[in-house]
N, C-alpha and C positions, 0 to 999 in steps of 0.2 A: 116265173117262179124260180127256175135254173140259177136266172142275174139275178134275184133277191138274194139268193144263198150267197152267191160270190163272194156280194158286197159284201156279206156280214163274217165271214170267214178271215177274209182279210184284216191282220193286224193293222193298226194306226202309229204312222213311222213318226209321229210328233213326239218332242221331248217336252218335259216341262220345263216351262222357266226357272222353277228355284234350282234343276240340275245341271243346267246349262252356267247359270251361276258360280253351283260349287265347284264343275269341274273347273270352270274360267282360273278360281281363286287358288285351288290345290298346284295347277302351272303354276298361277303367278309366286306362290309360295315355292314351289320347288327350283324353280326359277332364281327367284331372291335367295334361295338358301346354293343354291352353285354358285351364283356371283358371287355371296359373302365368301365361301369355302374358297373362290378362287382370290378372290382381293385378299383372304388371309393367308392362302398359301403366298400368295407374292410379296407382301409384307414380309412374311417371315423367311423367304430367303432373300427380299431385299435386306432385310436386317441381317440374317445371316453373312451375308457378302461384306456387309460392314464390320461386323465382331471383330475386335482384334484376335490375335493371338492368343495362345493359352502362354505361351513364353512371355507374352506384354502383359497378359494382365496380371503376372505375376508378380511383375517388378516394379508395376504402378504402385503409387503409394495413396494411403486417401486421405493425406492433408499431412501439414508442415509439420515436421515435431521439432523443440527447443530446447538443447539443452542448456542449461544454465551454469555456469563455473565460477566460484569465488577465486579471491585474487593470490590464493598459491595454485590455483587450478584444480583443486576439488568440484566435484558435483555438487550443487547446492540441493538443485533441483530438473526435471525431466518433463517438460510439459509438452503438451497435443499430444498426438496419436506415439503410440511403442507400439513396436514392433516383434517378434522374436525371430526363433530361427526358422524359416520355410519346412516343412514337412512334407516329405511324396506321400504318395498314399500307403503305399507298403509300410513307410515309417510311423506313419499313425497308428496309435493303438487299436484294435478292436471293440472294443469298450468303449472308446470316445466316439468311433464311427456309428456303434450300436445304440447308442444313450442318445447322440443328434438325433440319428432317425426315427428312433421308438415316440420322442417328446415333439419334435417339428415336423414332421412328415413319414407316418409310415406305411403310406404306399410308394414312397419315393424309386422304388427299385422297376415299379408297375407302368408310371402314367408317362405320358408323354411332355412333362414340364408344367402343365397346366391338371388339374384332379379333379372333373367334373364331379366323380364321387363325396369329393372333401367339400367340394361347393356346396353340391346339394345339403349335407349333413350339416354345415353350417350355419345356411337359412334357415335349417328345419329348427338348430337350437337356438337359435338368436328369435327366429320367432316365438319358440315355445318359452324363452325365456322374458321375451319383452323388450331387450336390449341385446346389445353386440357385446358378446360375450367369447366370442371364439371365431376366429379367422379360417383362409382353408387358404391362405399361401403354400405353396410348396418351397421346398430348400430352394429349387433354379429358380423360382421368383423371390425368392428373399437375396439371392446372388443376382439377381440384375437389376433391383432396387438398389442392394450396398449401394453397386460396384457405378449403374448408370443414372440410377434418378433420385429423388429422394423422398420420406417420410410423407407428406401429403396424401392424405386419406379421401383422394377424387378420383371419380369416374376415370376421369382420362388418364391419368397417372398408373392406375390399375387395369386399363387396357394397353396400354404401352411396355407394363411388367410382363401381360401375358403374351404380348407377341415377340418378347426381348426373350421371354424363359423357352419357348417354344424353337425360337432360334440357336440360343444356348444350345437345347438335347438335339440342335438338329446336325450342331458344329460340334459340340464335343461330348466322351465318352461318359456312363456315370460318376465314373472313378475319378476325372477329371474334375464334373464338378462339386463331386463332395470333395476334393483335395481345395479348391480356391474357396467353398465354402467353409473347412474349417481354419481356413490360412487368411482370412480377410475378415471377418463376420465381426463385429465391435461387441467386447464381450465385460467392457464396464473397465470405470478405473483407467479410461485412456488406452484400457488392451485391446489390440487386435490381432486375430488369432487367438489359438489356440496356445501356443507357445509362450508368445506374450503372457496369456492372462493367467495360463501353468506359475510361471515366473513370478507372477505379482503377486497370487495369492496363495501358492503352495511353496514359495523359493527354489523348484527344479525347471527341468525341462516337462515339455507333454509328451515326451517319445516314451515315456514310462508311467503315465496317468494309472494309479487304482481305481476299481469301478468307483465308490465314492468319489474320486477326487472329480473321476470324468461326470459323473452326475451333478457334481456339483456346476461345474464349466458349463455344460447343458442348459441347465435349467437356467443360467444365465441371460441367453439371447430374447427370453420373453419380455424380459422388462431388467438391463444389465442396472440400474440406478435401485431399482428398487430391490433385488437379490443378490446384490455382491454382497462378498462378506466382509469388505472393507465399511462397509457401511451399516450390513446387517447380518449378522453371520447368524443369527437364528434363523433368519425368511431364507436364506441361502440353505444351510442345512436341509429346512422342509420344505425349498423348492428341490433339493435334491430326493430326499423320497418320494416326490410326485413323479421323477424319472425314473428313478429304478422300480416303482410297480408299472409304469407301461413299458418296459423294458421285460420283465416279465409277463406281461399281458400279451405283448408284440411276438414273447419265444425267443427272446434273446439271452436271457438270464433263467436260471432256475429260483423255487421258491427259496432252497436252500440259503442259494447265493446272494440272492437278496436280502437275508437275516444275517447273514453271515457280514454283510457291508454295512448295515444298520448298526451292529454291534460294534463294527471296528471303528467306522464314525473318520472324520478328517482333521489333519490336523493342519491350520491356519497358519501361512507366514505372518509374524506381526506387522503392523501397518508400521510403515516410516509417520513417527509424530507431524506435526504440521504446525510447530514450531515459527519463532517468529524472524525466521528467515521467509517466510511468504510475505512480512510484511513489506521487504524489501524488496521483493523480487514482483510484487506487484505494483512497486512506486516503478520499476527501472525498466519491466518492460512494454509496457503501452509504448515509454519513448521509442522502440525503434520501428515503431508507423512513422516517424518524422526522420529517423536517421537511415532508413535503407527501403528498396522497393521491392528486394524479392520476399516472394508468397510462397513460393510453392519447395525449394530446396530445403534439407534440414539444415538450420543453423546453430552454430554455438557459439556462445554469448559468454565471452571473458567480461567480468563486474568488478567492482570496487568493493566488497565487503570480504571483510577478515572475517573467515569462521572464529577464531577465539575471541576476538573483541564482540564478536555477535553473541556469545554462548557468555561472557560477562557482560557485556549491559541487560544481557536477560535476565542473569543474575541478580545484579544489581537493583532493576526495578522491580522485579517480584519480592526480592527481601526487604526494600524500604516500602513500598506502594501500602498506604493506610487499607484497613480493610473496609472492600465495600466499593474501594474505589480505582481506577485506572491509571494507568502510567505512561508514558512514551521517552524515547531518550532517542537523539540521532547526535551522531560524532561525525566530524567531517576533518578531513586532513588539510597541509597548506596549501594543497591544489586542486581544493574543491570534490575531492574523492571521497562518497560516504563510505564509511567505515563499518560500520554500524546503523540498525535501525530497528527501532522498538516500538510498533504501532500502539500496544496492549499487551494486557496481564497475559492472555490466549488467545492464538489465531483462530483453533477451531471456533472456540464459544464465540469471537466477533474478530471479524474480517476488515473493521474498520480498523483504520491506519491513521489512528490520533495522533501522529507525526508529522503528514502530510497533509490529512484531509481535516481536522478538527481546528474551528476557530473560534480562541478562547481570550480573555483580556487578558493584558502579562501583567498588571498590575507596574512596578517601579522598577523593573528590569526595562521599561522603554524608555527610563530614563537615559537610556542610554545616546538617544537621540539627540533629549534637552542638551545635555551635556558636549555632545557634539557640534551640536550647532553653535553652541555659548562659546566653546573653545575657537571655532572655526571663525564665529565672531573677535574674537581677540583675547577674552578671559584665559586666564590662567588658574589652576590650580590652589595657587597661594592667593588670589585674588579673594577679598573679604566679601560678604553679605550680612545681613542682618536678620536672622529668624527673628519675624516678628507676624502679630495680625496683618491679614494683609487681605484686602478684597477686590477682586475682577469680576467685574462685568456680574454682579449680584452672587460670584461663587467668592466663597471663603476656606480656603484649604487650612488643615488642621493637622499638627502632629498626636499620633495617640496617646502621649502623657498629657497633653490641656498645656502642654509650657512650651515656654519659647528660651532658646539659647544665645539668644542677642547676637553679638559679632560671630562670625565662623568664617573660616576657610571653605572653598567650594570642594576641596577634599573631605573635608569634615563633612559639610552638607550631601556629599556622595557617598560619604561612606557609610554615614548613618541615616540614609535617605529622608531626609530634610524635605517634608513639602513643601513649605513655605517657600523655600530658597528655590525649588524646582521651579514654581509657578510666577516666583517673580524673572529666574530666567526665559522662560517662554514668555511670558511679556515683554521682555528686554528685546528679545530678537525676531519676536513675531510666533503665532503658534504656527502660521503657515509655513514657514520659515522650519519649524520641528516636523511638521507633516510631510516636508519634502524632503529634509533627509532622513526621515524613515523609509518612503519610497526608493529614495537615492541608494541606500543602503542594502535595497532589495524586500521590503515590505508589501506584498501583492493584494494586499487588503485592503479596503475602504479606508483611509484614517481619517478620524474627524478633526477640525477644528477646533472646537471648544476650550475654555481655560484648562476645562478636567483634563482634557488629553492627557499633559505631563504626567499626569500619574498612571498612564496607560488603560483609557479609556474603551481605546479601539481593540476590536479584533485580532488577532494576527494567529499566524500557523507556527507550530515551532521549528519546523525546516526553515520559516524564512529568518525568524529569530537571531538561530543558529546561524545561519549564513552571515549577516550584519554583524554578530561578534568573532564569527572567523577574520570577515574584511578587513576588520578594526585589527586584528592580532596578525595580520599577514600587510600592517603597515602602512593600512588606507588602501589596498587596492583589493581590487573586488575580487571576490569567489564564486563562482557558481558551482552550487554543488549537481554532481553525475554522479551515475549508479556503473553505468558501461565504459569498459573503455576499447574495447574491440570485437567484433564479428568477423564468423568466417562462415562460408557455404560449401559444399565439398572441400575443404580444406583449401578456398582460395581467400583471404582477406577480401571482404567487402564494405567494412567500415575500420575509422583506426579515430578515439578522439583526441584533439590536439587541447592543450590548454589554454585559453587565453589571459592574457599578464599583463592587459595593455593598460584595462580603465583604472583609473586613479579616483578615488572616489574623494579622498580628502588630504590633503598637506602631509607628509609623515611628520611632521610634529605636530601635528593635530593626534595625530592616532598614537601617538606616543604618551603625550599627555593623556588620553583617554584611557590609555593602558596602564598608567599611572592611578589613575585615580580606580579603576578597577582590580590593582592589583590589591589596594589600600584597603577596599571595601571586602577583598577576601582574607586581608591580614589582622584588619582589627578593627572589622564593620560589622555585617548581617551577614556575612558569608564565612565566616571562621571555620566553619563546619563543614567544608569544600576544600581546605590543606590537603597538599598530598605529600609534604615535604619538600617540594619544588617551586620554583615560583609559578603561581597561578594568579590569574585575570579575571574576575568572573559580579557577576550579580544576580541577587536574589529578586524574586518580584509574587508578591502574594496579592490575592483581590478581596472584593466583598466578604467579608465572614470566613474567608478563610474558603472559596471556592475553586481557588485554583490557588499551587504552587510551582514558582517559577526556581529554577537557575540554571544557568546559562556562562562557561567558561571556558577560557583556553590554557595551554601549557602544552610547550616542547612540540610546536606547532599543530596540538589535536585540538578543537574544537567541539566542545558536548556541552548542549541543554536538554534541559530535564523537563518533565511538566508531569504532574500529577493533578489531580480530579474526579469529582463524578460526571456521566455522561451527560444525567441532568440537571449539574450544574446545581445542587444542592451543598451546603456547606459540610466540611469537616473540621470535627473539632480539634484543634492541634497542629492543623496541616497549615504551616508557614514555608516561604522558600527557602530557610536558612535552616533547616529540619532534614523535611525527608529527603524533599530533590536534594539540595546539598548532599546528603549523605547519600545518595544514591551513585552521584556526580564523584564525589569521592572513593567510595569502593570501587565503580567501574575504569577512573581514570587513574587509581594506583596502579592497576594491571597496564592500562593499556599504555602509559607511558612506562614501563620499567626500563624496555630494553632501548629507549630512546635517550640520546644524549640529554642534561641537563639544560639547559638554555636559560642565560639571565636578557630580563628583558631591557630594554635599555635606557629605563629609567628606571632609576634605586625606589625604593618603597621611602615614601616620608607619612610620616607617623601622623593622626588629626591630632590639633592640638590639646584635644577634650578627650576622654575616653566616655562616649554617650551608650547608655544601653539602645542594641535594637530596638529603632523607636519603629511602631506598626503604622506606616503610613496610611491618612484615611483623609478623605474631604468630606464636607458638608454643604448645602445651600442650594441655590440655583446653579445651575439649570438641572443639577442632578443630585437626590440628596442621600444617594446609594454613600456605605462608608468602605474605602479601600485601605484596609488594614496590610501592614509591611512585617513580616519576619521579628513576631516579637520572640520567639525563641524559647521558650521554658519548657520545663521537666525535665526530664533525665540526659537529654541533649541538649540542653540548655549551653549556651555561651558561659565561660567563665564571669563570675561574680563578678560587680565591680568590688572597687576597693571599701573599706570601712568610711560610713560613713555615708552612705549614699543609701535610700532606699526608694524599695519598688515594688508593685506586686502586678500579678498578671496583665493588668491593662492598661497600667500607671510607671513607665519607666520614668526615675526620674532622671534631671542629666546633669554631672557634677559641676558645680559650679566653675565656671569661666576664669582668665585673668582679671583682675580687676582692668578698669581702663582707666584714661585719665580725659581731660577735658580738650584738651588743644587739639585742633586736629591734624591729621600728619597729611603734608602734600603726596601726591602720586607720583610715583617715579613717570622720566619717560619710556614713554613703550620703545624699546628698543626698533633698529633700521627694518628688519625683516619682518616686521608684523604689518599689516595690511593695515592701509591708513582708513577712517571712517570710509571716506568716498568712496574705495577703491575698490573694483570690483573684483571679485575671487575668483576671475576665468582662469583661463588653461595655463595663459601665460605667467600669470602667478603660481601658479599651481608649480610649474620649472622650473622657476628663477629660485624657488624655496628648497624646492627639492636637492637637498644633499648638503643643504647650509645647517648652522648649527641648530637643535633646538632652543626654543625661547627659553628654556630653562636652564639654558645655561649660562643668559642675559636677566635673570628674571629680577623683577624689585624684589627685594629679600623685605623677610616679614617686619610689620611695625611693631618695635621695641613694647616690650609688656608694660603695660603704664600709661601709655601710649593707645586714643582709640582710632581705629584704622578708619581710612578715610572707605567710601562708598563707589567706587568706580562703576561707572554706569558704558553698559553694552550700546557701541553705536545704534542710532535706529537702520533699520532695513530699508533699502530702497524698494523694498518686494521682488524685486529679480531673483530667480531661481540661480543659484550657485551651478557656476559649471561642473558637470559631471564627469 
């Protein structure tokens, strides 16, 4: 009985399995939670170890800034990151210090880099709300995001903040890093800092920030695009009273003083306009990805554009520009230097650069081509044609009076743009033959083939336009127009452009005559309305219904074409190129050539020997049966009347009658020694042997005697070979 008791006295030293269990798990937990604790501590002074400096990261920058200088060395423009003046902390305002912290972090003076508190309160409203509606970064991780990694809203990214921020407070003081966070933090507008973004949008410094002003800077870093006040100065304003009540909430501010800032309200530096000097400066600098390799130093960008010639061609095309509809105008000098560039009516309201990037048909200013080629072929000027019916290849080109002018001069037929005469020259010499020295000339566009071409079928941009009537005015040799013409990085030259003067693109008495016959068509053709009292060079060119208006001239070596339009290429009523471009072309190049010397060009103007009203060039037929009207010119800008005698009304110019002719026909002079014989090819070596010899017009057959019908000279045929270039 004694050992019965024992037994039953004695407790049973067995545990259960489920506790055997939990104690297992609670090790293994506490266990796992020392390794983490110790891999985090070693992280974080491994990173710690790496942190630069507070002196480095001070003078680090966070990306390239550009300034931009027109060509008397004005500021045009400041792009990428600005900067202002560093601030210690003592020089920071109180106010600015107290407004950061109240709206981005205000335990910041409490946690250790990282605010498990702010966390937790985070999930709690992002869950109770549904969505992410409220972050719990601290300032030191919004400073080692700026500074070390970037925007990317992932897991890892957001662990590598916390062990960077942790490392921050473990290397430097608070005061330190609120001093780099308000000297570095991108606060909109390209500002960084404080200082900076003081400057942009109050015109002072921040060492003297009003609570308003600071609340406004504040409330900025939440979203700087969406509460600047360059952009929205409302959401700016009432993102600032959402700082100054938790600035009061936080104990920073009184209620007082919070009413008292509300009333006094801020006052905004105006924004610099955006003007269409952007549209230049965004033609010029993509190019220096191709002209230079540094990235990361600030540079500045000496350019080719004259502020006064930009602030009148802006002029210019907003006062002529039909309403409704858009403009562009680029001037380029005789060494390919733009001068000028006029994308659009407004940069803000559209950023496109109908100058550079819009490709629209030129209508009869591509005549310019026809004519080149026909000249380079061997025509002259005084050379006859016969406006007549005339049908290619199932197209039939038509002048918009229904008539035809029988015998003419190819002056005449250029200067009152003659289709007929056009389209029997592109026959004469091949259309290919037209399509490649449009290319020749600098045309980057598709050109097509087809009969229509001549009358400017194809595409083209008016930079390259422009380019091909500069070449032609600078004597046959080519241009290329540039926006830059030197960079520097810390003040060391690292780019300088040089010009080149080598290519020869066509005979200078080719381009002589070409200048001839354009001088003709702005004296007493479709371009009348482009005089500036100087000798000028120039042609009109209008499309379909009046879709587009071209012109396009030179003087005193400035080069400027015009284009007017709608974007989508619906008609305007009225809009020819001897209208508004013309007059646009004219008010802007009376300025810009004033203080330039006079320059005669070196062939005298001769007169057509018909005075034709601007006839509106148009085709019909196959293959295309669109009609391309040419600069008829009426209302109040209207060309001078013809003489008595003659009539006409809007769509019906008629053209006065001709010499009489007579029956016999009159032989062809010969073409004088220096003219390229049919067979002979137009390579380089010709191109030499011409250069600097007389021009042909000063051999030329003189005209057939009135009475007298002129005989028909017919343009060699082409071997198809591309002319050397």
């Amino acid at each position: 009985m004694a050992r019965a008791r024992t037994s039953r006295s004695v407790p049973s030293k067995t545990r259960s399995p489920w506790r055997r269990r939990l104690g297992l798990a609670v090790k293994l937990v506490l266990g796992a939670v020392v390794l983490a604790f110790a891999a985090l501590l070693t992280a974080v002074y491994i990173a710690r170890s790496q942190l630069p400096s507070f002196e480095s990261l001070k003078s680090s920058p966070n990306g390239q800034m550009i300034r931009v200088h027109a060509a008397d060395g004005s500021v045009l423009v400041s792009l990428g990151p600005s900067y202002g003046e560093w601030l210690t902390y003592d020089r920071i305002p109180a106010v600015m210090r107290e407004a950061t912290i109240a709206v981005e972090d205000r335990r910041f003076d409490s946690h250790v880099g990282v605010d498990p508190v702010g966390i937790a309160r985070s999930l709690y409203v992002n869950y109770e709300r549904g969505r992410r509606v409220q972050g719990a970064s601290t300032i030191t991780q919004q400073l080692a995001r700026n500074i070390f990694l970037n925007n990317q809203k992932k897991f890892g990214r957001k662990f590598r903040e916390g062990i960077l921020a942790l490392a921050l407070e473990r290397k430097f003081s608070k005061e330190q890093i609120l001093e780099l966070y308000l000297n570095k933090v991108y606060y909109g507008g390209g500002a960084y800092g404080i200082d900076a973004a003081s400057r942009k949008f109050f015109g002072h410094g921040a060492d003297h920030l009003s609570l308003p002003e600071a609340a406004v800077i504040a409330g900025l870093v939440k979203a700087p695009s969406n509460y600047s006040p360059t952009a929205d100065a409302q959401a700016a304003v009432g993102r600032a009273g959402v700082v100054i009540q938790q600035m009061v909430r936080n104990g920073f501010i009184s209620v007082d003083q919070a009413r008292e800032a509300n009333d006094v309200g801020v006052k905004l530096a105006p924004a610099p306009r955006q003007n269409s000097v952007r549209y230049f400066t965004d033609w010029a600098l993509p190019q220096l990805d191709l002209l230079i390799d540094e990235t990361e130093k600030p540079l500045e960008v000496w350019t080719t554009l004259d502020p006064a010639m930009q602030r009148d061609a802006d002029a210019a095309v907003r006062a002529n520009v039909p309403k409704g509809a858009q403009g562009a105008l680029v001037s380029i000098d005789r060494d390919g230097s733009v001068r000028a560039m006029v994308g659009g009516t407004d940069y803000v309201s559209s950023i496109y650069n109908r100058a550079t990037q819009a490709q629209r048909q030129p209508g009869s200013s591509f005549k310019l081509f026809v004519y080149l080629a026909a000249l380079e072929a061997g025509r002259t000027p005084e050379d006859r044609e016969v406006d007549e019916p005339v049908t290619i290849d199932g197209w039939s080109p038509r002048n918009d009076s229904r008539r035809f002018s029988g015998s003419v001069t190819l002056r005449t037929a250029f200067a009152y743009s003659l289709n007929t005469i056009a389209a029997k020259l592109g026959q004469a010499v091949g259309f290919q033959t037209v399509a490649d020295m449009a290319r020749r000339f600098g045309i980057s566009t598709p050109v097509n083939t087809h009969p229509s071409m001549v009358l400017g079928t194809s595409d083209v941009r008016l930079i390259d336009m422009t380019r091909a009537f500069a070449s032609v005015g600078n004597k046959g040799v080519a241009i290329t127009p540039f926006g830059i013409t030197r960079v520097t990085a810390d003040g060391e030259e690292i780019y300088r452009h040089e010009v080149d003067r080598s290519q020869v693109l066509v005979a200078p008495n080719v381009a002589a005559e070409m200048t001839d016959l354009l001088q003709t068509a702005v004296n007493t053709g479709t371009g009348r309305a482009a005089q500036i009292g100087r000798p000028v060079a120039g042609k009109t060119g209008t499309t379909t219904s009046s879709k587009d208006g071209w012109f396009l001239g030179f003087s005193s070596g400035l080069t400027t074409g015009v284009w007017m339009g709608r974007d989508d290429a619906r008609p305007i009523a009225g809009l020819h190129g001897g209208t508004a471009p013309a007059r646009a072309f004219r008010e802007f190049m009376v300025k810009a050539v004033a203080k330039r010397p006079i320059e005669q060009f070196e062939t005298a103007v001769t007169l057509p020997e018909a005075q034709l009203e601007p006839d509106a060039e148009s085709y019909y037929g196959s293959p295309d049966n669109a009609t391309y009207g040419e600069d008829a010119g009426y209302g109040p800008d209207a060309v001078p009347a013809p003489e008595q005698g003659t009539v006409f009304g809007p769509e019906r110019p008629v053209v006065q009658p001709l010499p009489p002719q007579g029956d016999e026909p009159q032989q062809q002079q010969p073409r004088p020694a220096q003219q390229p014989r049919p067979d002979e090819r137009l390579d380089q070596e010709w191109l030499d042997r011409v250069t600097g010899q007389p021009r042909r017009d000063a051999v030329r057959t003189p005209p057939p005697a009135r009475g007298a019908p002129p005989a028909r000279p017919t343009i060699p045929a082409q071997s198809g070979e591309r002319p050397n270039q």
